[in-house]
MARBA-905613 format. One record per residue (C-alpha): residue in one letter; residue number from 1; x negated, y, z negated. Coordinates in nm, 2 decimals. Each point is the difference from the previous one (the first is absolute). Layout:
N
  resn  resi      px      py      pz
     A   NUM       X       Y       Z
...
//
This chain:
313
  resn  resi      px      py      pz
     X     1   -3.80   -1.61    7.56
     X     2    0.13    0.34    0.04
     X     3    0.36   -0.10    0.04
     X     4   -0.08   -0.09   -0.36
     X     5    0.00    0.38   -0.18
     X     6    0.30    0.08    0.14
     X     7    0.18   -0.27   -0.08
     X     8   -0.13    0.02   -0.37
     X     9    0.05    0.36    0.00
     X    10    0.38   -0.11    0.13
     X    11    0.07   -0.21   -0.28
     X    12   -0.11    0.25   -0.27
     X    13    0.24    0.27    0.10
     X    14    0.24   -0.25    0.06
     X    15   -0.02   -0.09   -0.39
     X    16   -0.06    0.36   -0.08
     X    17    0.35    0.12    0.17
     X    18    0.15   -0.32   -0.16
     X    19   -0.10    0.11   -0.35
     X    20    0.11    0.33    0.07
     X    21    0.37   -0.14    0.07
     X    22    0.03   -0.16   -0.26
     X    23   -0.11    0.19   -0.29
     X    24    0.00    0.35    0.18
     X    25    0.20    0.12   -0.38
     X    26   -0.32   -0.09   -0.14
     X    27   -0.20    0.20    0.23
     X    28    0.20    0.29   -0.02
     X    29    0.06   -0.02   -0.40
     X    30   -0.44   -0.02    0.04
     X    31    0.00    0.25    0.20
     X    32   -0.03    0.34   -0.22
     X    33   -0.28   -0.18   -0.24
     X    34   -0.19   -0.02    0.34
     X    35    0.04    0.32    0.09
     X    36   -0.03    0.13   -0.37
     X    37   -0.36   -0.17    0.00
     X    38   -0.08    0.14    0.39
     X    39    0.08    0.35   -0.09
     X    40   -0.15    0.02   -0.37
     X    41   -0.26   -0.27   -0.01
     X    42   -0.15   -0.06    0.33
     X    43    0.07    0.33    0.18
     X    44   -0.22    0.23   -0.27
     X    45   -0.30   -0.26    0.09
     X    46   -0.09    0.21    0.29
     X    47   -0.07    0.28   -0.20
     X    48   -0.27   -0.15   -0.21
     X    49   -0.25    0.13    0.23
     X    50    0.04    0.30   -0.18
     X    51   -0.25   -0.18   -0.23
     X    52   -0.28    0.03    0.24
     X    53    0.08    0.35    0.11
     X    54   -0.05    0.36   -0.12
     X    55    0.37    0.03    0.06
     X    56    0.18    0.31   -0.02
     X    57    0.37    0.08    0.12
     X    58   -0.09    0.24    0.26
     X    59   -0.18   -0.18    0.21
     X    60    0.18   -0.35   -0.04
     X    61   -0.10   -0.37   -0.10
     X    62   -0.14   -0.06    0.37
     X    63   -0.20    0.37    0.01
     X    64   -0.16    0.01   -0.38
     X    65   -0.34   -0.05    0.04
     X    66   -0.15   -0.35   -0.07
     X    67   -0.15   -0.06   -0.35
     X    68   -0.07   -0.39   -0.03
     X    69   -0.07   -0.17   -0.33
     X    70   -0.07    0.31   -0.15
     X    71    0.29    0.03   -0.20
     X    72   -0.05   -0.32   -0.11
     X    73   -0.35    0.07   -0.09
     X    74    0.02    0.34   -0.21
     X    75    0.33   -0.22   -0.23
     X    76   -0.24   -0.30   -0.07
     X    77   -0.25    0.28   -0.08
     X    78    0.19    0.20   -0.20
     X    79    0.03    0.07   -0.42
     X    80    0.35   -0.14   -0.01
     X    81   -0.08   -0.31    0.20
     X    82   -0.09   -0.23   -0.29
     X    83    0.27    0.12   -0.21
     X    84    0.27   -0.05    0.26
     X    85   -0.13   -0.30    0.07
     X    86    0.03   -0.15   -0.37
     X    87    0.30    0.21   -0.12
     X    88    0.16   -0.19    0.31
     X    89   -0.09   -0.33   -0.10
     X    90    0.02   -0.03   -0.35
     X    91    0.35    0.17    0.02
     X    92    0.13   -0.27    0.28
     X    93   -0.17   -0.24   -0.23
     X    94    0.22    0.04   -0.31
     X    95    0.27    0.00    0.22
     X    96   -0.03   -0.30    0.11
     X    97   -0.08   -0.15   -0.29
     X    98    0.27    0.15   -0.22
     X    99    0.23    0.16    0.23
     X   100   -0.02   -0.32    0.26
     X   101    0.07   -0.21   -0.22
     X   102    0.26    0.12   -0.24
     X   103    0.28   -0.08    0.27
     X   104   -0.14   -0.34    0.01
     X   105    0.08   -0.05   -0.37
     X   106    0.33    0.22   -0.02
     X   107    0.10   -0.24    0.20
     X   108   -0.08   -0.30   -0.13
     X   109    0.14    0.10   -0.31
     X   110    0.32    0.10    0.14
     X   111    0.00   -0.33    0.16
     X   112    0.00   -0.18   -0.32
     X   113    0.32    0.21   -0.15
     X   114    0.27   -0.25   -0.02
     X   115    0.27    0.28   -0.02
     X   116    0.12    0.10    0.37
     X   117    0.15    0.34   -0.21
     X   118   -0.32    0.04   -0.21
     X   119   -0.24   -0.07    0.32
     X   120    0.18    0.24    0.22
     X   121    0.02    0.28   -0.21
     X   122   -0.38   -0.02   -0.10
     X   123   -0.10   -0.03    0.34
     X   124    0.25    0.32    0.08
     X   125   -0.16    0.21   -0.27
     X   126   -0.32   -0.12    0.18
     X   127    0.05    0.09    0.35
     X   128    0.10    0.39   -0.09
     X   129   -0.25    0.18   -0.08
     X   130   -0.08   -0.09    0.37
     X   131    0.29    0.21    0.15
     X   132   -0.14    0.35   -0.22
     X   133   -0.15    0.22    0.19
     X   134   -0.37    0.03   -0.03
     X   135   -0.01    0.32   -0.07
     X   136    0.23   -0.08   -0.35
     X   137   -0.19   -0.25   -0.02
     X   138   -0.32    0.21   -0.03
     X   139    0.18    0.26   -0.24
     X   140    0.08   -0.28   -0.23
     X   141   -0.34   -0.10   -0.02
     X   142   -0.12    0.36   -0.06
     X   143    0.25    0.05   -0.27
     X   144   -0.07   -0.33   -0.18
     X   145   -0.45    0.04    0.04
     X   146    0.02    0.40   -0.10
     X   147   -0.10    0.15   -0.34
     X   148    0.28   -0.09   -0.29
     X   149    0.11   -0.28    0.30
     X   150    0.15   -0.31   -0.14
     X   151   -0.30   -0.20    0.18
     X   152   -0.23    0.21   -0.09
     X   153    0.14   -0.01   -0.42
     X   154   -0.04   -0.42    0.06
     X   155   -0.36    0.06    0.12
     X   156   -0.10    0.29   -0.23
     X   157    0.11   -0.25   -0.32
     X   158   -0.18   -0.30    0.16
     X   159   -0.34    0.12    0.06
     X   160    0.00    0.31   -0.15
     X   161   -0.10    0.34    0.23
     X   162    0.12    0.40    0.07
     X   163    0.35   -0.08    0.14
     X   164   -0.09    0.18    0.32
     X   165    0.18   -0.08    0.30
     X   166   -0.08   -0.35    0.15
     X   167   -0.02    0.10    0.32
     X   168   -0.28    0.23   -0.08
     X   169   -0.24   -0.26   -0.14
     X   170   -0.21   -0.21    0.27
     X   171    0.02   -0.32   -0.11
     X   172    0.35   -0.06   -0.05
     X   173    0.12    0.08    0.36
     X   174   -0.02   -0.32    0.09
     X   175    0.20   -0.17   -0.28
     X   176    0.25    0.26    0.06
     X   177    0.04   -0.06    0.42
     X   178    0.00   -0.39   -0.04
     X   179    0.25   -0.03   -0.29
     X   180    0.22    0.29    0.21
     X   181   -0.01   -0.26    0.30
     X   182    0.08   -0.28   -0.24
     X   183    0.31    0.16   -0.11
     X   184    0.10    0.14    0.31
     X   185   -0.05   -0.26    0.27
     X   186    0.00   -0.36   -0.22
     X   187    0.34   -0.07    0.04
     X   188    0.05    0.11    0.34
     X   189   -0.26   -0.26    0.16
     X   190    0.14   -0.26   -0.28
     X   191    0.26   -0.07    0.24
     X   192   -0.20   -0.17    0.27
     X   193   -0.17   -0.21   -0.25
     X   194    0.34   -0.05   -0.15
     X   195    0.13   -0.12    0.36
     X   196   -0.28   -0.20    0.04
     X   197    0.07   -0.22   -0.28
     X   198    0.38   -0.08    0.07
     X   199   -0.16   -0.21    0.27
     X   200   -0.17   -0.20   -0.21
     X   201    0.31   -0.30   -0.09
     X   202    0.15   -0.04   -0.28
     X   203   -0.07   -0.41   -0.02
     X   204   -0.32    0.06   -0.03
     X   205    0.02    0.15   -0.32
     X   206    0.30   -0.25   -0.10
     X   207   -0.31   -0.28    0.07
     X   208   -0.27    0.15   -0.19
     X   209    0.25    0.03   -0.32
     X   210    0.09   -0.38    0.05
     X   211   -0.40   -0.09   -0.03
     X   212    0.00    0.24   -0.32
     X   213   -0.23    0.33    0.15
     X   214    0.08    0.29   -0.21
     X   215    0.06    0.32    0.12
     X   216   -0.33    0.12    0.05
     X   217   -0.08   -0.28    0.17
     X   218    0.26    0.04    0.24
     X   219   -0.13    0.35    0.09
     X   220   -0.36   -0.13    0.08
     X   221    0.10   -0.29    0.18
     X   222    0.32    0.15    0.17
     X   223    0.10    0.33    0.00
     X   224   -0.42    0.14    0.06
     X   225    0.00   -0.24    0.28
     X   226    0.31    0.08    0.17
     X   227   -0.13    0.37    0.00
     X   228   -0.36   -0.04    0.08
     X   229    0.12    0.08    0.39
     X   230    0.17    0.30   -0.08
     X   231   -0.25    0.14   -0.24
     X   232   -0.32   -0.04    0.25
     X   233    0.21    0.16    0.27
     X   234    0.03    0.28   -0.18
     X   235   -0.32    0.01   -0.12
     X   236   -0.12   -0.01    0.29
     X   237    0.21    0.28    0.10
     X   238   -0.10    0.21   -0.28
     X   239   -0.35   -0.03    0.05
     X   240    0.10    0.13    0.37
     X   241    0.01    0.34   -0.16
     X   242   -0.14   -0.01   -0.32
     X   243   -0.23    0.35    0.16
     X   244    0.32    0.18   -0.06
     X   245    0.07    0.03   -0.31
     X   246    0.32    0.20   -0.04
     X   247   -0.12    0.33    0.05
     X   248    0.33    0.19   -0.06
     X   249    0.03   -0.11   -0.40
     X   250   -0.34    0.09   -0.02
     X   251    0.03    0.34    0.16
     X   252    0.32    0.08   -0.21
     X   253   -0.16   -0.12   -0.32
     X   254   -0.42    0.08    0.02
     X   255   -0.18    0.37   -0.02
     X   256   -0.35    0.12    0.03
     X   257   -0.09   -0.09   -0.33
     X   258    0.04   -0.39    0.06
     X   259   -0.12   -0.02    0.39
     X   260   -0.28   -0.17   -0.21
     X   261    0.23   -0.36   -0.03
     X   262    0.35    0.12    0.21
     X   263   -0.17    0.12    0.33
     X   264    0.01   -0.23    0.27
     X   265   -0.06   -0.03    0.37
     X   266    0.34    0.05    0.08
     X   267    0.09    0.33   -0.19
     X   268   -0.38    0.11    0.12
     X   269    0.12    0.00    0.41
     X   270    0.30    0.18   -0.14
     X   271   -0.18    0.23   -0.17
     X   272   -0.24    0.03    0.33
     X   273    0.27   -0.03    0.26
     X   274    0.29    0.19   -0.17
     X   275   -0.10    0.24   -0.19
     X   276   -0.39    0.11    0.17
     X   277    0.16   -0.08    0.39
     X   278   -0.33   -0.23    0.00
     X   279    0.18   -0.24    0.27
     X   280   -0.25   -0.17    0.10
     X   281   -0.20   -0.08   -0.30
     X   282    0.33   -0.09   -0.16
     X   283    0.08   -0.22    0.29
     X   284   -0.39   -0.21   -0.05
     X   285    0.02   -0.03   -0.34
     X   286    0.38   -0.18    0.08
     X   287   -0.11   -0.19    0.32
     X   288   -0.28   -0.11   -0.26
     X   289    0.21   -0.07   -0.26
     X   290    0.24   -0.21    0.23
     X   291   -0.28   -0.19    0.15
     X   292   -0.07   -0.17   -0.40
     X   293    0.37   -0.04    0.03
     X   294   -0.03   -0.24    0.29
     X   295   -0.30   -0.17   -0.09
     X   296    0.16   -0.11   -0.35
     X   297    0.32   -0.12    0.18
     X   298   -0.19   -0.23    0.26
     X   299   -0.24   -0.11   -0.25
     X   300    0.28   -0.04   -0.28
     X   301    0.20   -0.20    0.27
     X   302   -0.31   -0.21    0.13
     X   303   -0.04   -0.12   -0.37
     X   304    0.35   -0.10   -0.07
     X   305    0.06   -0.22    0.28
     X   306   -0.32   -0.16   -0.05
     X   307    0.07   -0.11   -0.33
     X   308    0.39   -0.07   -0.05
     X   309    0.11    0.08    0.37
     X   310    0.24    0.25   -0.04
     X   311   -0.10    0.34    0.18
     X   312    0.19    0.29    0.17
     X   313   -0.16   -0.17    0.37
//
């Protein structure tokens, strides 16, 4: 019996130094993604015990005094808790309801262009507004939403109003951040959805004309299908961090007088870590904020490959 472990242990290094040989360009092209997530992602975990701590730089992560869940404590206890809290999730929820799916349907409208000139273009003009830099990006939208603004002229003669500055008013933060990620990133993340379909073959289409579908018909029973994989993956991966909203458009775009609707938890711990040196409340309120994180991803995951069987693991 205990010639046994050996031997088994043998074999596996055996097969591991094999594998190596033969695809050791494959390890080495892998090679600075791992160490890209070692130093970045998995590295700065050991710091997180800042969290628990009354840290301060002087005396170290290992000498700050211990403060245990009371961090934690004094956020859920807070003023701002509540409003974090739903300014978070109703923000991640318009995204994903608009913002999520408006790739989805780029794309499936792009895939029913017959033109190879007209589709490429379209999807061209798409796809740019991806490669502006944010902070353009965010001086468009203030120049578009501000008094006299062209957006803010469509708005004033739809429902009426003072014509002040968009950005000022509340309630339409929101609108503004989700149709600013619509135009910004819709194109972009068209492409996999795009990719996704060209492996769906051609004769089945050519089959479905012969028994007389139209084209709708051909989208529900076809083309929806053929991207149902592709769609819950990344669904499943959105909901992975749908916590963190994008913090830097919302920091370049909101002010005091809208922290009412644009302040989440994200621009709060930089608010709190950043600008008041509060580490380690900053660093709870994120440890916190990632923890949601993972329990949406498992749970998200759990669900998926219960019902249709297609799940990151």
């Amino acid at each position: 019996m205990k010639g046994m472990f050996p031997a088994a242990g043998s074999s596996l290094k055996a097969r591991l130094t094999k594998d190596f040989k033969r695809h050791k360009w494959l390890y080495l092209m892998a090679l600075p993604v791992i160490a890209y997530y070692a130093v970045f992602q998995y590295s700065p975990l050991f710091g997180a015990v800042i969290a628990f701590q009354h840290y301060t730089p002087m005396k170290g992560v290992w000498g700050s005094d211990w403060a245990g869940l009371e961090h934690f404590r004094t956020f859920i206890g807070s003023y701002y808790f509540w409003r974090l809290v739903r300014n978070t999730i109703l923000l991640s929820l318009y995204a994903l309801l608009f913002e999520f799916t408006a790739p989805i349907l780029l794309a499936l409208l792009l895939h029913e262009v017959r033109s190879r000139t007209m589709r490429t273009v379209a999807q061209t003009i798409a796809y740019m507004p991806y490669f502006v830099s944010l902070i353009v990006v965010c001086g468009i939208v203030k120049e578009l939403t501000r008094s006299g603004g062209p957006l803010n002229l469509v708005v004033l003669n739809l429902f009426g109003g003072e014509g002040q500055d968009l950005l000022q008013q509340p309630e339409m933060f929101r609108g503004i951040y989700v149709m600013s990620e619509i135009w910004q990133r819709a194109g972009w993340e068209a492409i996999i959805y795009l990719a996704a379909l060209t492996t769906i073959h051609p004769h089945q289409y050519e089959a479905a004309r012969i028994d007389g579908a139209s084209r709708w018909r051909q989208i529900r029973s076809i083309t929806l299908p053929g991207l149902l994989p592709t769609i819950t993956i990344m669904l499943i991966l959105r909901l992975g961090y749908m916590m963190d909203v994008g913090y830097e458009k919302i920091l370049l775009l909101y002010n005091p007088v809208i922290y009412e609707t644009a302040d989440v938890i994200s621009t709060f711990v930089y608010r709190k870590g950043l600008l008041d040196n509060d580490w380690s409340f900053s660093s709870a309120i994120g440890l916190f904020n990632s923890a949601i994180n993972l329990v949406l991803l498992v749970t998200a995951n759990y669900i998926s490959r219960r019902i249709n069987g297609n799940s990151l693991w």
